[in-house]
Backbone bond lengths (Angstrom), bond angles and torsions (degrees), N, CA, C in turn:
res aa  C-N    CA-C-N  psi(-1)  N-CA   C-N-CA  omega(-1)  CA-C   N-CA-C  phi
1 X - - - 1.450 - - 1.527 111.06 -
2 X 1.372 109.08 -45.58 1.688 115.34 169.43 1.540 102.06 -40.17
3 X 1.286 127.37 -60.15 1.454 114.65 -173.23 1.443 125.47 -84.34
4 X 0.881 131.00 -33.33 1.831 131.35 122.88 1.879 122.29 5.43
5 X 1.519 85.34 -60.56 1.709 84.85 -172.90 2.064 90.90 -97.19
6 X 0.883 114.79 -12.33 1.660 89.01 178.07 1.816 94.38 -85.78
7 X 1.124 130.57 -37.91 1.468 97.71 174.88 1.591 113.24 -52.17
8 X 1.204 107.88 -27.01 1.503 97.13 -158.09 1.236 112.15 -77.01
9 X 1.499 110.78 -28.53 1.693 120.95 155.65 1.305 121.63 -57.47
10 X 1.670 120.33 -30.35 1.210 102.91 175.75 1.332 126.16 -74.20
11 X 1.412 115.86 -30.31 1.372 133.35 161.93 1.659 115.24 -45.86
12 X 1.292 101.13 -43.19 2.148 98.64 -179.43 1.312 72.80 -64.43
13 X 1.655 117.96 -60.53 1.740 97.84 -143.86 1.691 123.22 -42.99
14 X 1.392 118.13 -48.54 1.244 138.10 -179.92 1.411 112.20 -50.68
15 X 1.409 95.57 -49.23 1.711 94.83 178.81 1.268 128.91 -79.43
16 X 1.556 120.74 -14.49 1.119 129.00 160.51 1.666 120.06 -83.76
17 X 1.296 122.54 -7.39 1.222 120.03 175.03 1.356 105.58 -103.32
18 X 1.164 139.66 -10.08 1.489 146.81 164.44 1.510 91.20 -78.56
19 X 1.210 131.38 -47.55 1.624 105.03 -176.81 1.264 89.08 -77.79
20 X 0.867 165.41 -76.42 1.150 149.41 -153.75 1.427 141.52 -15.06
21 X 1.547 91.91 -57.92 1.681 109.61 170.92 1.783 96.45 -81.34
22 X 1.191 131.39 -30.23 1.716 115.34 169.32 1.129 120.69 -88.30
23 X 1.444 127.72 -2.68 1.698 106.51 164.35 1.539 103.68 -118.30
24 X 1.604 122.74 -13.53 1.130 120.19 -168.92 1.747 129.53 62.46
25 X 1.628 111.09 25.43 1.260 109.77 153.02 1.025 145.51 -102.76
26 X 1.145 128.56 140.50 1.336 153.03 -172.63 2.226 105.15 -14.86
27 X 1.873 91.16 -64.12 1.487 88.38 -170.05 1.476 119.61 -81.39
28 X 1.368 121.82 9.46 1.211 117.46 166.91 1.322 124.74 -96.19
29 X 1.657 100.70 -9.68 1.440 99.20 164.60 1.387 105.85 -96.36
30 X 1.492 158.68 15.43 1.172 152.34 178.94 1.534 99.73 -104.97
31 X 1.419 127.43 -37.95 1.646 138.66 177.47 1.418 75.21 -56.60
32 X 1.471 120.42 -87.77 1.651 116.84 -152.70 1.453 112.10 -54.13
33 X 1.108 131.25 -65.15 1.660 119.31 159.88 1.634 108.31 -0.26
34 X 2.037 96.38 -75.85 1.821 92.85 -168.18 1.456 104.00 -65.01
35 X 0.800 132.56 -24.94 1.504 128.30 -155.60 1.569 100.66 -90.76
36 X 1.364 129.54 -10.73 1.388 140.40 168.15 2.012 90.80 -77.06
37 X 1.167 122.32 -78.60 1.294 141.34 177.99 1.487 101.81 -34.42
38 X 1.076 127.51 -35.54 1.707 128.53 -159.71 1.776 105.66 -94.69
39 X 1.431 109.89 -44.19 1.735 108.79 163.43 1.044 119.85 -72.99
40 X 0.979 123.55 2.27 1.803 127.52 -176.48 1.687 103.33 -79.60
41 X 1.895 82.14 -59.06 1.356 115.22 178.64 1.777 104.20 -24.35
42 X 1.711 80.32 -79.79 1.591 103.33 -165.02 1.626 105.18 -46.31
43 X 1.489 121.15 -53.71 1.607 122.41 -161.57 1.527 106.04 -74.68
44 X 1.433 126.50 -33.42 1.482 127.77 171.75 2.308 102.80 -61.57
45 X 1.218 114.11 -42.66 1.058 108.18 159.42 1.399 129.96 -65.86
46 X 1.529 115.32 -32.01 1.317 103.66 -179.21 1.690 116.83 -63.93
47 X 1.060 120.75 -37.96 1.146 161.47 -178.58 2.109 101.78 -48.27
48 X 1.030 112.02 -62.67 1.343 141.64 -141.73 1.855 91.04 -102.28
49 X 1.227 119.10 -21.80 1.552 132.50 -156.00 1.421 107.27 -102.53
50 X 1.563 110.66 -38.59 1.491 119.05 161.48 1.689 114.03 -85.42
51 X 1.166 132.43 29.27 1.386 144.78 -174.39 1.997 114.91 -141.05
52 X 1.762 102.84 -50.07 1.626 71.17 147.90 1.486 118.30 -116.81
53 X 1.211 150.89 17.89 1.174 140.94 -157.58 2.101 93.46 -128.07
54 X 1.004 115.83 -72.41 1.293 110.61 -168.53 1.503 104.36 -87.59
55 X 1.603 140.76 34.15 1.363 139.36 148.13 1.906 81.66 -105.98
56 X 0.914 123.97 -52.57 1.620 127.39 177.59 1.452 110.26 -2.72
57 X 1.695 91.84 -67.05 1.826 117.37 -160.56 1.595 99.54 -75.00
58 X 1.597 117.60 -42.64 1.232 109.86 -164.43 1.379 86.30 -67.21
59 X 1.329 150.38 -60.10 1.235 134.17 -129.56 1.745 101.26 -88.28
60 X 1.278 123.98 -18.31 1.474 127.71 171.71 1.429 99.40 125.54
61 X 1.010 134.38 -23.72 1.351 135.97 -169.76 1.495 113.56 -58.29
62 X 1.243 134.80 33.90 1.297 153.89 -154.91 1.890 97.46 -62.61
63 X 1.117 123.14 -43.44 1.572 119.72 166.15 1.657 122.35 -48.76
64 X 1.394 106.58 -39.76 1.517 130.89 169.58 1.629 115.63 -45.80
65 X 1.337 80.29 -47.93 2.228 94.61 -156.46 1.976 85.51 -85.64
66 X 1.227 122.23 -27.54 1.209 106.91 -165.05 1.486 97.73 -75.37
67 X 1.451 122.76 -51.35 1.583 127.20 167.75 1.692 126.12 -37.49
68 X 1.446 89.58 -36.85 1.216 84.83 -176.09 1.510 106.25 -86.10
69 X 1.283 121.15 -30.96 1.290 121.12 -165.88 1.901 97.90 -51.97
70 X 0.857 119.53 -59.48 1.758 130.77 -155.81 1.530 82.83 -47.07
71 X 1.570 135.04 -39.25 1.430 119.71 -154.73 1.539 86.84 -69.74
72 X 1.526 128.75 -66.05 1.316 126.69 -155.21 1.628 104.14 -71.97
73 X 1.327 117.68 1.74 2.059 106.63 157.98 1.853 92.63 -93.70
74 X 0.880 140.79 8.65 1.112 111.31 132.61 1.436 150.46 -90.61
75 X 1.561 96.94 -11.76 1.281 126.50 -177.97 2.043 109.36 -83.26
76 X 1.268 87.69 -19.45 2.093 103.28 -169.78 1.785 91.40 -92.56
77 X 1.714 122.78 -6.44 1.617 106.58 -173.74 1.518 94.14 -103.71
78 X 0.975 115.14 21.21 1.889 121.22 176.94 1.716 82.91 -109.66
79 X 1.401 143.58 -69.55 1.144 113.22 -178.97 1.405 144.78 -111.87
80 X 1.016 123.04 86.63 1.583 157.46 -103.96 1.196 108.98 12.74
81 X 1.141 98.60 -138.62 1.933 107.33 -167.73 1.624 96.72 -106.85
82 X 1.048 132.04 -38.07 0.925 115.49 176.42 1.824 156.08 -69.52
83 X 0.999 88.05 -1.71 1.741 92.18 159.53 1.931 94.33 -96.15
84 X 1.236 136.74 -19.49 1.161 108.69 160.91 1.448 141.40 -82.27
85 X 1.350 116.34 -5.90 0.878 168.10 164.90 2.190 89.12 -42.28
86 X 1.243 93.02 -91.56 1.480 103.30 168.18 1.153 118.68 -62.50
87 X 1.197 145.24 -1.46 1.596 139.99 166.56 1.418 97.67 -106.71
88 X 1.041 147.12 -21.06 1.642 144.32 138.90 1.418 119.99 -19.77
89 X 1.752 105.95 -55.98 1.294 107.71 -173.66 1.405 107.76 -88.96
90 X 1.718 112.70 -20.75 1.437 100.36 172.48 1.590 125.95 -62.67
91 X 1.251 94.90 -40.21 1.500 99.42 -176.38 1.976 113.54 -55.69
92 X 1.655 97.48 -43.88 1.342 86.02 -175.17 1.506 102.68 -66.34
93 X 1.398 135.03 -48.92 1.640 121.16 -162.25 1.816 90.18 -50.84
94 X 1.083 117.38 -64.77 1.703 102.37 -163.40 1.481 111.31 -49.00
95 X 1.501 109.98 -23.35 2.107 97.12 173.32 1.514 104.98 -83.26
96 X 1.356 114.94 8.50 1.528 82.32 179.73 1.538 83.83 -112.73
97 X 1.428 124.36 -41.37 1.783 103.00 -177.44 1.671 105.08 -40.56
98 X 1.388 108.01 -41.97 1.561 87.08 -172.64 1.553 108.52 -67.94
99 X 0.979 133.44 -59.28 1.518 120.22 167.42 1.084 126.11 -11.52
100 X 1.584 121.50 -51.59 1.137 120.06 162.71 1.019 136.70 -35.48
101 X 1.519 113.41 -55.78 1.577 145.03 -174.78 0.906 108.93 -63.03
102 X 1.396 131.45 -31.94 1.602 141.39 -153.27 1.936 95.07 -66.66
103 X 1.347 97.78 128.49 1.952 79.94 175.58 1.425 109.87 -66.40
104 X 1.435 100.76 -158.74 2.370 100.92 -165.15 1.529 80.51 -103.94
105 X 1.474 91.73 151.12 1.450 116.87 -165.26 1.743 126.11 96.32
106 X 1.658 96.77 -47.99 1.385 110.45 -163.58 2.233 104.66 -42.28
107 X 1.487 77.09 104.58 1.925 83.17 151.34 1.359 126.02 -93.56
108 X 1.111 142.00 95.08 1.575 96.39 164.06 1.875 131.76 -60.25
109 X 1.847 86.25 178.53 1.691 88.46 -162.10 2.034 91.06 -77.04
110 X 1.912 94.97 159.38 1.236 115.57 -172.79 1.635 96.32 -84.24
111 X 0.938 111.60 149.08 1.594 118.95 -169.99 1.537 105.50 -59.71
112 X 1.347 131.26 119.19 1.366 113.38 164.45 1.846 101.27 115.42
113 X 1.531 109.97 -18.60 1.011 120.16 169.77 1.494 132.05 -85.56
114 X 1.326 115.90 -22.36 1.548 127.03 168.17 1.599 105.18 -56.72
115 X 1.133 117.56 128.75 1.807 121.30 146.46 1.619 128.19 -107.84
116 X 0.464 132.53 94.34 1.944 136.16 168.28 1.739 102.74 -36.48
117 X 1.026 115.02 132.56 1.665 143.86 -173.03 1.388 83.98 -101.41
118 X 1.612 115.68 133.41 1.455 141.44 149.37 1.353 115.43 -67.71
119 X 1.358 101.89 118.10 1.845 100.16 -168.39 1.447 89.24 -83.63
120 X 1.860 88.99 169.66 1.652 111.17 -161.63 1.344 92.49 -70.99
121 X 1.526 100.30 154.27 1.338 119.79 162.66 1.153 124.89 -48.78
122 X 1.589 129.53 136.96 1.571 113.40 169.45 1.491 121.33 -97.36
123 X 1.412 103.46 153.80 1.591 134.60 -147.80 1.105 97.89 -96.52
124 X 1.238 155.43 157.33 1.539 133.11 133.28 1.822 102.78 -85.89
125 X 1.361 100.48 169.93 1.516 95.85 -167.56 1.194 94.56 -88.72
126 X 1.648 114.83 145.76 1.912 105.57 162.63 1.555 116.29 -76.83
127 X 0.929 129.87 -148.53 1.234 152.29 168.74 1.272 133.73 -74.34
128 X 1.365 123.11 96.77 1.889 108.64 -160.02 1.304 125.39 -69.44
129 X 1.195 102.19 125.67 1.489 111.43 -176.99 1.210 124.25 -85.57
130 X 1.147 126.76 118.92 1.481 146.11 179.46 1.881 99.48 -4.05
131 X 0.915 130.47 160.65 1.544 132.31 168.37 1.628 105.71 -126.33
132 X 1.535 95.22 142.04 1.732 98.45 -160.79 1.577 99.37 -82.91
133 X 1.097 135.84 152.06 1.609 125.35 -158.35 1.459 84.15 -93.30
134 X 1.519 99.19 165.02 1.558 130.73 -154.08 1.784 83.78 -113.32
135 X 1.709 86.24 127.61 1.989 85.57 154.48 1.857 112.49 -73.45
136 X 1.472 98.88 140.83 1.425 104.50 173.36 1.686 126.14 -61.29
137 X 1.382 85.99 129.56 1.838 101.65 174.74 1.530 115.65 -33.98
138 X 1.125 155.98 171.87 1.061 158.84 160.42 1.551 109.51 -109.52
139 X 1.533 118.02 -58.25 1.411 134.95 155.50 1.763 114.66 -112.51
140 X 1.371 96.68 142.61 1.793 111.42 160.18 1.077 91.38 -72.99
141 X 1.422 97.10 161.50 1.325 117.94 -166.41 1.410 105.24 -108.77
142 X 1.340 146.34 148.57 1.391 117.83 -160.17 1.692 111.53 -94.63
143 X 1.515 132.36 161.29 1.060 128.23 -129.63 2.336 80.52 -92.93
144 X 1.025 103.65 141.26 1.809 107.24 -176.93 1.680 84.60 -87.29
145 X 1.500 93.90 147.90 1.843 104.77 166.31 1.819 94.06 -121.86
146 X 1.308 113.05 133.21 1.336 151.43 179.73 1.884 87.15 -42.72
147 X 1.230 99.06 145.47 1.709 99.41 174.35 1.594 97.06 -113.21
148 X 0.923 107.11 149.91 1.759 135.76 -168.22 1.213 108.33 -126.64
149 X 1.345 128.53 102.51 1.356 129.07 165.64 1.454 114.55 -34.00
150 X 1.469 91.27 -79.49 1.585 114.73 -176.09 1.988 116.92 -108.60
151 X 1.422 100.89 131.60 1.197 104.13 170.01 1.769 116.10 -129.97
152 X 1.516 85.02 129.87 1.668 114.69 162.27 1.025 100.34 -31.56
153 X 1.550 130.71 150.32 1.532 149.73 142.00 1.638 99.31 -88.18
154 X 1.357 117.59 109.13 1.221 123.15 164.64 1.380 131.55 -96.24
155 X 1.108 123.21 152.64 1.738 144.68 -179.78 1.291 135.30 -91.55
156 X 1.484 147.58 86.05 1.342 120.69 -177.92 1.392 121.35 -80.93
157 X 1.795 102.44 159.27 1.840 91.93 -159.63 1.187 78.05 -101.28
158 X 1.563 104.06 159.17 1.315 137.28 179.02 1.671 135.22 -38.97
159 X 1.846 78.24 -50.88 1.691 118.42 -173.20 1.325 135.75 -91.07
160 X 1.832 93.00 -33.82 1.616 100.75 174.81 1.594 111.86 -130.59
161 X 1.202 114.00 6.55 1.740 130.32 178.22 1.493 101.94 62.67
162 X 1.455 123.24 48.91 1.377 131.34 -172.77 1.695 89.19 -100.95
163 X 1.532 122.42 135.14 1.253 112.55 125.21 1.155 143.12 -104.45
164 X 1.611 126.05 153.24 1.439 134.84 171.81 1.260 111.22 -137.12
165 X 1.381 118.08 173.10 1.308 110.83 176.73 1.363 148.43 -82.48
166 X 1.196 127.21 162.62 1.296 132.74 -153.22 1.685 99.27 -49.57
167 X 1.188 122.91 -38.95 1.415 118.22 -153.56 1.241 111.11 -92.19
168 X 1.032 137.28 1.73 1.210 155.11 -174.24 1.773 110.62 -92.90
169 X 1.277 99.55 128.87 1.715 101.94 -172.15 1.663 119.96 -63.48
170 X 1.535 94.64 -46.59 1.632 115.20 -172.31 1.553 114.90 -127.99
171 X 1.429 105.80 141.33 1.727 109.23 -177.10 1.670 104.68 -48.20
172 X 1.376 130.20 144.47 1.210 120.18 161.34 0.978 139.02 -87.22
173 X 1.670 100.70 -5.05 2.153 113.07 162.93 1.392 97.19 -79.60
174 X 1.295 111.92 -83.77 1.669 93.35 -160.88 1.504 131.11 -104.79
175 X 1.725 103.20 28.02 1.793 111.39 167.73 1.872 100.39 82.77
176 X 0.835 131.44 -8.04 1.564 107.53 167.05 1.132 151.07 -91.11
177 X 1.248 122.17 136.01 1.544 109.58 -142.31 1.400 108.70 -68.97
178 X 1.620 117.16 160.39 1.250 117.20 143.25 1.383 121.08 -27.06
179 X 1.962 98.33 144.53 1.671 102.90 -179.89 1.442 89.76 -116.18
């Protein structure tokens, strides 16, 4: 939609700067001015919108794309309403998948309720003291593997033997898509 409405700006623009130089008023050269300023707007966003918001989602970073999204609905009310219009509704579907996601219970904190803890004071280190020797092991103990709630279904890429995960469109080292 970002690139949608900058043609469509470029078009006021043109047409308001052609009246411009034939009737010589004032507000058709200030429309064309903004309307020069407003596709710029829009195409430097269009541009910029598939880089953080929709590489965001492919890569999982779904907290990311929602943050970022709010910057470019402000950036979509410079050219009309409508590319914000659609980043409105994007933003809400990504707050409610995350809602979803949220485990049971999850609140977040009420504004004003977080406090930050003063980290400990620093120590300087003393002097290391000898360590009293250890009676010998009889058996190692065997090595523990980390428990994982949930696990990814992963993918190897084709091109650079990277994996990532299944849900993801394109490798994130070197850009090629899923096969």
């Amino acid at each position: 939609m970002f690139f949608l409405m900058a043609l469509v700006w470029f078009i006021i623009a043109i047409a308001s700067l052609v009246l411009f130089l034939d009737r010589r008023t004032g507000g058709t050269l200030i429309v064309g001015i903004f309307g020069v300023f407003a596709m710029l707007i829009c195409g430097l966003a269009g541009l910029f919108l598939k880089r953080t918001v929709i590489d965001a989602i492919d890569q999982g970073r779904f907290n990311d794309a929602k943050n970022d999204s709010l910057v470019w609905i402000i950036f979509g009310l410079v050219g009309f309403v409508i590319p914000s219009l659609f980043l409105i509704l994007t933003y809400a579907k990504i707050s409610d998948s995350l809602a979803a996601q949220a485990p049971v219970g999850y609140q977040p904190y009420a504004p004003g309720t977080v406090s930050a803890q003063m980290p400990p004071p620093y120590v300087p280190p003393m002097a290391p003291q000898p360590a009293p020797p250890q009676p010998a092991q009889t058996q190692a103990a065997p090595a523990q593997q980390p428990y994982h709630a949930h696990q990814t279904p992963m993918i190897r890429c084709k091109n650079c033997n990277v994996q990532y995960p299944m849900f993801m469109h394109s490798c994130p080292n070197c850009g090629a898509p899923k096969e």
